[in-house]
N, C-alpha and C positions, 0 to 999 in steps of 0.2 A: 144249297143251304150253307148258311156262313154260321161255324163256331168258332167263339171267343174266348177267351179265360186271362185275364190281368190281375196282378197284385202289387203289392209296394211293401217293401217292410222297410223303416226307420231304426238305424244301428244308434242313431245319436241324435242331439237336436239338429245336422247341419250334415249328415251322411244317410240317405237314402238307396235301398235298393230296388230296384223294379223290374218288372217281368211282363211279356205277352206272348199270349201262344195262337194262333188263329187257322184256322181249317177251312178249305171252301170245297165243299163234297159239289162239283157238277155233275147234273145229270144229262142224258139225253144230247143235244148237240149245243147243250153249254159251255161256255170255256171263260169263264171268272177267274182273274189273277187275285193270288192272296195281297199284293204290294199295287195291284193297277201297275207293274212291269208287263214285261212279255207273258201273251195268256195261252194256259198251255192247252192242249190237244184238246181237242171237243170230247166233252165224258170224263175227262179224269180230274182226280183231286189233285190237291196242292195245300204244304202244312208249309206256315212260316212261323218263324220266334226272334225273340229278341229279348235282351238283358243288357241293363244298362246298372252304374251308381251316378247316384248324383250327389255332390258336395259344394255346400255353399258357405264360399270364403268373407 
């Protein structure tokens, strides 16, 4: 099972913040990478995140 959760929040017209958070629960002799990297052990989960700004000049 894949969970997801992203946001954005807008500091200004032209600075942006953003977020992702993702979770891949495998079960049984699944092995699903959060990134499609290296996939890890059959059975276990895997949580990636990521934060970024963005600004446009």
């Amino acid at each position: 099972m894949l969970y997801a959760l992203r946001g954005t929040y807008a500091f200004s017209k032209r600075t942006t913040v953003y977020g992702t958070v993702g979770l891949v629960d495998n079960s049984g002799q699944s092995a699903v990478a959060v990134d499609g990297a290296a996939a890890p052990p059959p059975g276990s989960s895997q949580l990636g995140a990521m934060l970024g700004i963005k600004h446009i000049l």
